[in-house]
N, C-alpha and C positions, 0 to 999 in steps of 0.2 A: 262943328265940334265933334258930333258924334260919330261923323266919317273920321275924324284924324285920330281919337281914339279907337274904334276902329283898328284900323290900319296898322299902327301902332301894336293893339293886342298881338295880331296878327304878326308882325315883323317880328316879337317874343318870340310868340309861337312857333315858328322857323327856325327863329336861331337855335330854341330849348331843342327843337326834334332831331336840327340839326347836330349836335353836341351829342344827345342820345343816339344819335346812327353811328355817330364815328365813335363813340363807348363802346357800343355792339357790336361794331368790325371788329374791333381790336381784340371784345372779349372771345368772338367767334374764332379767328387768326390763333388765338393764344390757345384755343380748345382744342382746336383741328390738331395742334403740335403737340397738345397732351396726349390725344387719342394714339399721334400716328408714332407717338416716341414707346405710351404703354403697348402697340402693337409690336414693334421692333423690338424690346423688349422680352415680350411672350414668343416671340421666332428662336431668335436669339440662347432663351433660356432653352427651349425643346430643342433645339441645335446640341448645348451643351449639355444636356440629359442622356440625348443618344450619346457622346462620346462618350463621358464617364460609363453608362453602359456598356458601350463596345471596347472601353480599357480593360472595364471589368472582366468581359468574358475570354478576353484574349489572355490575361494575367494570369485567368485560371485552365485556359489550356496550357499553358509555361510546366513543365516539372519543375519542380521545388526546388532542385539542386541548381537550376541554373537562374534563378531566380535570385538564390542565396550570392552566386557569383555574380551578378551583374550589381546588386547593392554592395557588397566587396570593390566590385571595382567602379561604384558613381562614390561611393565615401574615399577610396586614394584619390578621385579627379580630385573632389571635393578641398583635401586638405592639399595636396598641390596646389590648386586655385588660392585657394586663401595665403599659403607659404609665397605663391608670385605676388600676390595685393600687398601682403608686407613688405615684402623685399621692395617691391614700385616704391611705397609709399617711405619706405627709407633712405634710398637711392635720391627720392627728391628733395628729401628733408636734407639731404649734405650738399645736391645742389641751391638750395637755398643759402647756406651756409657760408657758403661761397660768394654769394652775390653782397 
């Protein structure tokens, strides 16, 4: 009797450690992707720190006058752009209309 309980504890035993290993992979697996996403991340961001820097210094070698005209003419793309999205979104509305 004392071997089959025994045995028995033991078979627990296994299976409880075994349950706790495969916990622990999975918490392991799930860390590594935290680490290697916050790493990509902090690249990522110093990536985009340099730009906004090198926009910045390039913006301010620009003279002011021509700076003044290139916002002059991204605001007529700008409302052109939006004057096509209506007209599109009119043009379909009568094809619908139609159907």
């Amino acid at each position: 009797m004392q071997v089959v309980e025994m045995k028995n504890r033991l078979v627990e035993k296994i299976k409880a450690l075994e349950h706790e290993k495969s916990t622990l992979l999975e918490e392991v697996r799930q860390l590594r992707e935290v680490v290697e996403l916050s790493e990509k991340a902090k690249i990522l961001e110093n990536e985009v720190n340099k730009l906004k820097d090198e926009a910045k210094v390039l913006r301010e070698r620009i003279p002011r006058e021509f700076l003044r005209e290139l916002e002059q003419i991204a605001s007529t793309l700008l409302t052109e752009d939006k004057a096509e999205a209506s007209s599109e979104e009119c043009s379909s509305c009568e094809e619908e209309e139609f159907l």
